[in-house]
C-alpha positions as CSV (number, residue, x, y, z in Angstrom):
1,X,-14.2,3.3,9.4
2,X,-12.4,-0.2,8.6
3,X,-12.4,-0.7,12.6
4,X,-15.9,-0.5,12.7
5,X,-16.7,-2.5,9.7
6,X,-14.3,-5.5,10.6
7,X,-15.7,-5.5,14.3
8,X,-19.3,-5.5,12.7
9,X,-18.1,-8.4,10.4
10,X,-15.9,-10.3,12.7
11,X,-12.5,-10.1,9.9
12,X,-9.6,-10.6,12.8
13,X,-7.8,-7.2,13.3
14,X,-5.7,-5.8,15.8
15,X,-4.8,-2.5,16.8
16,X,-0.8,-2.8,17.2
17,X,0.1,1.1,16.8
18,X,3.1,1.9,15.2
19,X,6.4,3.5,16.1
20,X,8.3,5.7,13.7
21,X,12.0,5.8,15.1
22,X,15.0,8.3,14.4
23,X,18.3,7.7,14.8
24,X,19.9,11.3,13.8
25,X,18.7,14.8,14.5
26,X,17.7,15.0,10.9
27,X,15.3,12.1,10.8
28,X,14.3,13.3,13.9
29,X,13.2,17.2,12.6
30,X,11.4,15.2,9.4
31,X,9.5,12.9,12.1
32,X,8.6,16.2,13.5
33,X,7.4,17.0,10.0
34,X,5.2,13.9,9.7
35,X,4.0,14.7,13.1
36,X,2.7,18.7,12.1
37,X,1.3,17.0,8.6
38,X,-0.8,14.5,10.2
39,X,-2.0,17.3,13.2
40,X,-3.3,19.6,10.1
41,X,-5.3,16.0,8.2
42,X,-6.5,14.8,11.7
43,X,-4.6,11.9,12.0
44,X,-3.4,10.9,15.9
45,X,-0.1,11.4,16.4
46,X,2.0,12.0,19.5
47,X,6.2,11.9,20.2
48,X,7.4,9.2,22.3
49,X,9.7,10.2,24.7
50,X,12.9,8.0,24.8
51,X,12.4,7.1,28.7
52,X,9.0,5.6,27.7
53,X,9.8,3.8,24.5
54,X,12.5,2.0,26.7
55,X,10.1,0.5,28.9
56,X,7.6,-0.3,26.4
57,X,9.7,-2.0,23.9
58,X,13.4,-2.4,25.5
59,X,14.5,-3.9,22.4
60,X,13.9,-1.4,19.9
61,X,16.5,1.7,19.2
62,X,15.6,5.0,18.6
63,X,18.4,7.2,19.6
64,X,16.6,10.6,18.9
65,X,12.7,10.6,18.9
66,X,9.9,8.5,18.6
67,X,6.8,9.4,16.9
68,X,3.5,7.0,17.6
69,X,0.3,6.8,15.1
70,X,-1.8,5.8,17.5
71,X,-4.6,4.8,15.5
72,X,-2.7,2.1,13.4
73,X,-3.1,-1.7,13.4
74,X,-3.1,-4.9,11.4
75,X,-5.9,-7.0,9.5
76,X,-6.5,-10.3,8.2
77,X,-6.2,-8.8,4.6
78,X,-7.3,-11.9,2.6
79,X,-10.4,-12.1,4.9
80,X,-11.0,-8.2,4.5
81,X,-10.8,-9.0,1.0
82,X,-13.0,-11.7,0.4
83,X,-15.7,-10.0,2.8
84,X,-15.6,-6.9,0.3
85,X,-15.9,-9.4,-2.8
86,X,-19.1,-10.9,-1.2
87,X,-20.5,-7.9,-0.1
88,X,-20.3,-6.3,-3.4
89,X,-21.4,-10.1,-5.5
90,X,-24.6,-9.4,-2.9
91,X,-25.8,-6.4,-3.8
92,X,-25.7,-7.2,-7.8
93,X,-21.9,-6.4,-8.7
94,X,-20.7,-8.9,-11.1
95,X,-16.6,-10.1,-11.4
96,X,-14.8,-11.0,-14.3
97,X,-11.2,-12.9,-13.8
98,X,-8.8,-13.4,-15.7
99,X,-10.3,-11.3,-18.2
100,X,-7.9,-8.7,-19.1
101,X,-9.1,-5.3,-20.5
102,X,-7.5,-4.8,-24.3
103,X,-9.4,-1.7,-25.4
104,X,-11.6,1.1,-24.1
105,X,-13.5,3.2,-26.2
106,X,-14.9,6.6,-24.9
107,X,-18.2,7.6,-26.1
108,X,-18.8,11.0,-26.9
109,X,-16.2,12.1,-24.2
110,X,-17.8,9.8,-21.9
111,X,-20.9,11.4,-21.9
112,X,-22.5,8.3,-23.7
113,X,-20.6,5.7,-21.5
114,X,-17.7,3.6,-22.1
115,X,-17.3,0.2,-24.0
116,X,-14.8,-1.9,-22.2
117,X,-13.3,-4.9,-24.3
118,X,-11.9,-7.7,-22.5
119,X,-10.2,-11.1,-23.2
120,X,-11.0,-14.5,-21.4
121,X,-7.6,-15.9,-21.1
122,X,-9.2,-19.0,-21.0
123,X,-10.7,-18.8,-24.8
124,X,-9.2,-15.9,-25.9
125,X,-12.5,-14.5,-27.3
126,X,-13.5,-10.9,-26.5
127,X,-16.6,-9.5,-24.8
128,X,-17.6,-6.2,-24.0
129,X,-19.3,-4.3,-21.0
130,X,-20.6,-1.1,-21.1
131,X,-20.6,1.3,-18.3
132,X,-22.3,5.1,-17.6
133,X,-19.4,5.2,-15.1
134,X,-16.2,4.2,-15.3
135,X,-13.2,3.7,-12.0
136,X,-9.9,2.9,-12.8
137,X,-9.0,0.3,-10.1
138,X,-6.7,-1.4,-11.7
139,X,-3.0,-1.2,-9.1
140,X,-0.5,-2.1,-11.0
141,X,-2.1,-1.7,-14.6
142,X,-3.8,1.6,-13.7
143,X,-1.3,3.7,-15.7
144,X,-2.1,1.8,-19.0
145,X,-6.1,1.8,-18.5
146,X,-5.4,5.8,-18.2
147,X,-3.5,5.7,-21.3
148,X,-6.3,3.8,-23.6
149,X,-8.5,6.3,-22.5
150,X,-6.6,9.8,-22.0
151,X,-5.1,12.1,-24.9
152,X,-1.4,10.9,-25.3
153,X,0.1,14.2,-23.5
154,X,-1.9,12.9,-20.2
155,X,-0.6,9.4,-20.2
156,X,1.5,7.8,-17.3
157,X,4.7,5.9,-17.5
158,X,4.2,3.6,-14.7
159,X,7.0,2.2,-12.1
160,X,7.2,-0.9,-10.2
161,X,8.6,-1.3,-7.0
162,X,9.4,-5.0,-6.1
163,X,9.6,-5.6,-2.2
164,X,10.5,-8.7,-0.4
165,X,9.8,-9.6,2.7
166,X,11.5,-12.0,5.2
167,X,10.7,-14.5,8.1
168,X,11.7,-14.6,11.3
169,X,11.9,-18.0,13.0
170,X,13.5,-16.4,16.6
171,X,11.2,-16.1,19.4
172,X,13.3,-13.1,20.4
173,X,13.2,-9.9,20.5
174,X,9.5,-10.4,19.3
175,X,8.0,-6.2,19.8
176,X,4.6,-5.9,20.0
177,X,4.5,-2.7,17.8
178,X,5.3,-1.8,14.7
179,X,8.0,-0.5,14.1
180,X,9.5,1.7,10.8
181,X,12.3,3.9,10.6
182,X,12.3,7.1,9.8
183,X,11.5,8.3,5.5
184,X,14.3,8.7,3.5
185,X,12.4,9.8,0.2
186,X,14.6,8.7,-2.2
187,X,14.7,5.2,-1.2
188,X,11.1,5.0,-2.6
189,X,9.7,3.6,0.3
190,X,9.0,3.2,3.8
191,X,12.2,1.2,4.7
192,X,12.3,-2.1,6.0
193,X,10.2,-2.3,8.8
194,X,9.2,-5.0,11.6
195,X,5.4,-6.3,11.1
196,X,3.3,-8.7,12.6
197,X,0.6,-10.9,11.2
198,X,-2.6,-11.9,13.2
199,X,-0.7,-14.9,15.0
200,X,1.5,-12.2,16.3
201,X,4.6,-13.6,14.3
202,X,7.4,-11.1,13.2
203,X,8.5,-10.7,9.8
204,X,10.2,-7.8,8.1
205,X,9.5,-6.0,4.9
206,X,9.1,-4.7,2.4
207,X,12.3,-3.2,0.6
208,X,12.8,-1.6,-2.3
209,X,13.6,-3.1,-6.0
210,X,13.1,-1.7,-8.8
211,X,12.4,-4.0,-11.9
212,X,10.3,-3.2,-15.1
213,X,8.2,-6.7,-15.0
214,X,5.5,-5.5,-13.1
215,X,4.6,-10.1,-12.5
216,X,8.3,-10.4,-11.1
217,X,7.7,-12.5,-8.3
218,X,10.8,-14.6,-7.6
219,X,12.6,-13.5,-4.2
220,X,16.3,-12.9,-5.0
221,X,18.5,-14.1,-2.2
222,X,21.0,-10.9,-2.3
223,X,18.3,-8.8,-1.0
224,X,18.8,-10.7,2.8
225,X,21.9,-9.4,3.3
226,X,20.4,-6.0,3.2
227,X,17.0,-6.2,4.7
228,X,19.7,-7.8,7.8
229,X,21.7,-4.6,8.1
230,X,18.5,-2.3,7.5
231,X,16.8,-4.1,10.4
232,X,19.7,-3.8,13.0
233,X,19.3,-0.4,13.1
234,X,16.4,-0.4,14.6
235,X,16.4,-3.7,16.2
236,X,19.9,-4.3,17.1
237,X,19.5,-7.6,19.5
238,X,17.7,-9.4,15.8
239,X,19.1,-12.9,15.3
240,X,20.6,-12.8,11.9
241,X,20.4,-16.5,10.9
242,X,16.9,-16.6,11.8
243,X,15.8,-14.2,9.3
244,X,15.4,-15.8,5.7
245,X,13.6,-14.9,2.7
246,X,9.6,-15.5,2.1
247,X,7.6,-13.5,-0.8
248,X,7.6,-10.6,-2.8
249,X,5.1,-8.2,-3.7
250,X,5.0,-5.6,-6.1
251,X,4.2,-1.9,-5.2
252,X,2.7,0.6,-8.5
253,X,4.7,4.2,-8.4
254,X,4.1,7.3,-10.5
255,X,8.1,8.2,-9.3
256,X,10.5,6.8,-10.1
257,X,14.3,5.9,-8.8
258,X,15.5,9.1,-7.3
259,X,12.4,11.0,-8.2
260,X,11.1,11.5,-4.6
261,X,7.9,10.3,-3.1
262,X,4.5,10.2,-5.5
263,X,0.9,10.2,-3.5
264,X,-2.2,8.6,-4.5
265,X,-4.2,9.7,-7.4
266,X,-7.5,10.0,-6.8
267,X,-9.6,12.7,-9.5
268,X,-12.5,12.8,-11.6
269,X,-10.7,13.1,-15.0
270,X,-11.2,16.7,-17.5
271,X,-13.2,15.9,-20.6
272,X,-14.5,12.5,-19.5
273,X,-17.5,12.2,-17.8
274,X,-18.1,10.0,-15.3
275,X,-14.5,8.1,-15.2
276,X,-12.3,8.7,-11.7
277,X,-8.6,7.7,-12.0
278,X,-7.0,5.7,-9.0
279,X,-3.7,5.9,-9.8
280,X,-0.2,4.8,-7.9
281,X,-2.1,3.5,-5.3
282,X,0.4,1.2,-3.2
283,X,0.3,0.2,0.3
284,X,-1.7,1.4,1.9
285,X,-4.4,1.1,-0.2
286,X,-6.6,-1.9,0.5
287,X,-6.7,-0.5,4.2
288,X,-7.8,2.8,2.8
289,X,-10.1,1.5,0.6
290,X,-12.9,2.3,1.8
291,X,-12.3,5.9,2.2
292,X,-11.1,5.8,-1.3
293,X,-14.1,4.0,-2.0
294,X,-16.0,7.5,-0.7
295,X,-14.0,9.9,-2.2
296,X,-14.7,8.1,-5.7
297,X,-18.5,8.1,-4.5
298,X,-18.5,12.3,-4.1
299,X,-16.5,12.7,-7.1
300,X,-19.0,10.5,-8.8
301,X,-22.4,11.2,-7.2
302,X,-22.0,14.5,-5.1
């Protein structure tokens, strides 16, 4: 789906595939998990033996399995983004920034609509839009539009999950997949894993933070020490002073520390009509939009 649309719209994209790598039996047997999982949702999948992931991408360890998601790649996400901001502006949507919601009153259970009161944080005066329907969208903030709306023993107590990211200036070893090692759960993430943007540079990212200022921005230089050990796991031959900090980003969970992994949230919510929570939805989300963006149409319309 988001192949097709960014060939059809020329957004730069690239199908890199991705490498999950083991390095104990254990890992291995939940790679193996992954693998069954994705078989019974149709997602490509396939082990990589250790012979071939050798001569594809020498540099990279994996000392028990590979698995390969065939199907993955990377996007010029600002471009993906303002492509879906002008599509939508065409066909008659309307955006508000910086216009934060402070209130939502449900109207006979939804049934007639929602009023939605925001504030310019230009002014600081309020306006109001009314909608029949009603999609909580909001990342980061989604747990407290839930909570205006939803009876207090449905609310969410968010968590925020702060990950840097970090440069590297080296022009070796430079793989041409991407490469993640294998889930721990606990660590409430992915693990710090080698990407590539569209000029084919590597960088490496994100970790795991957690903080309770879901606008803390400010990359602490502790977490390179870390993200270098992490790294050389998987990438042994990595040239530690060229790595360095560069940006953080925030990631919305509905688990938090030691509380296992949390999936999206995607449901038409009980005794509201016509409002569908998006909830805890993290990376990957803008590259899954779209099929989100379906989901929330059956829910909706079907």
């Amino acid at each position: 789906m988001l192949y097709e649309l960014c060939t059809k719209q020329g957004i730069a994209h690239r199908n890199t595939k991705k490498w999950v790598v083991a390095q104990t039996e254990q890992q291995w047997a939940d790679c193996l998990k992954l693998h069954e999982h994705a078989r019974v949702i149709g997602v490509p999948t396939r082990p990589v033996s250790l012979d071939e992931g050798r001569r594809r991408e020498p540099d990279v360890r994996a000392t028990t399995g590979i698995l390969e998601s065939e199907t993955t790649g990377i996007v010029d996400s600002h471009g993906l983004m303002a492509f879906l901001q002008a599509d939508f502006q065409e066909r008659g949507g309307g955006c508000a920034f910086h216009s934060p919601v402070t209130r939502i009153e449900t109207v006979d259970q939804g049934r007639g609509g929602y009023r939605v009161v925001t504030r310019d944080a230009g002014s600081g005066e309020d306006g109001v839009v009314t909608a029949d329907t009603l999609v909580n969208s909001a990342g980061l903030f989604a747990c407290a539009i839930n909570n205006m709306i939803l009876p207090a023993e449905r609310h969410r107590k968010p968590y925020y999950a702060k990950g840097s990211y970090f440069s590297y200036s080296a022009s070796h070893p430079k793989p041409a997949t991407l490469v993640y090692p294998a889930p721990e759960p606990e660590q409430g993430g992915l693990g710090t894993h080698l990407t590539l943007d569209m000029a084919g540079r590597v960088r490496f990212g994100p970790d795991t933070e957690w903080v309770d200022d879901p606008t803390d921005l400010v990359p602490r230089k502790d977490r390179l020490a870390e993200a270098i050990t992490a790294v050389q796991q998987y990438l042994p031959g990595v040239d530690r002073s060229a790595m360095a900090m560069d940006y953080c980003g925030i990631r919305p969970k509905l688990a938090g520390p030691g509380q296992g992994m949390s999936d999206f949230v995607i449901r038409r919510e009980e005794g509201c009509d016509g409002f569908v929570n998006l909830l805890g939805i993290e990376s990957p989300g803008l590259t899954s939009s779209l099929a989100i963006a379906d989901m929330v149409e059956e829910l909706l319309y079907r």
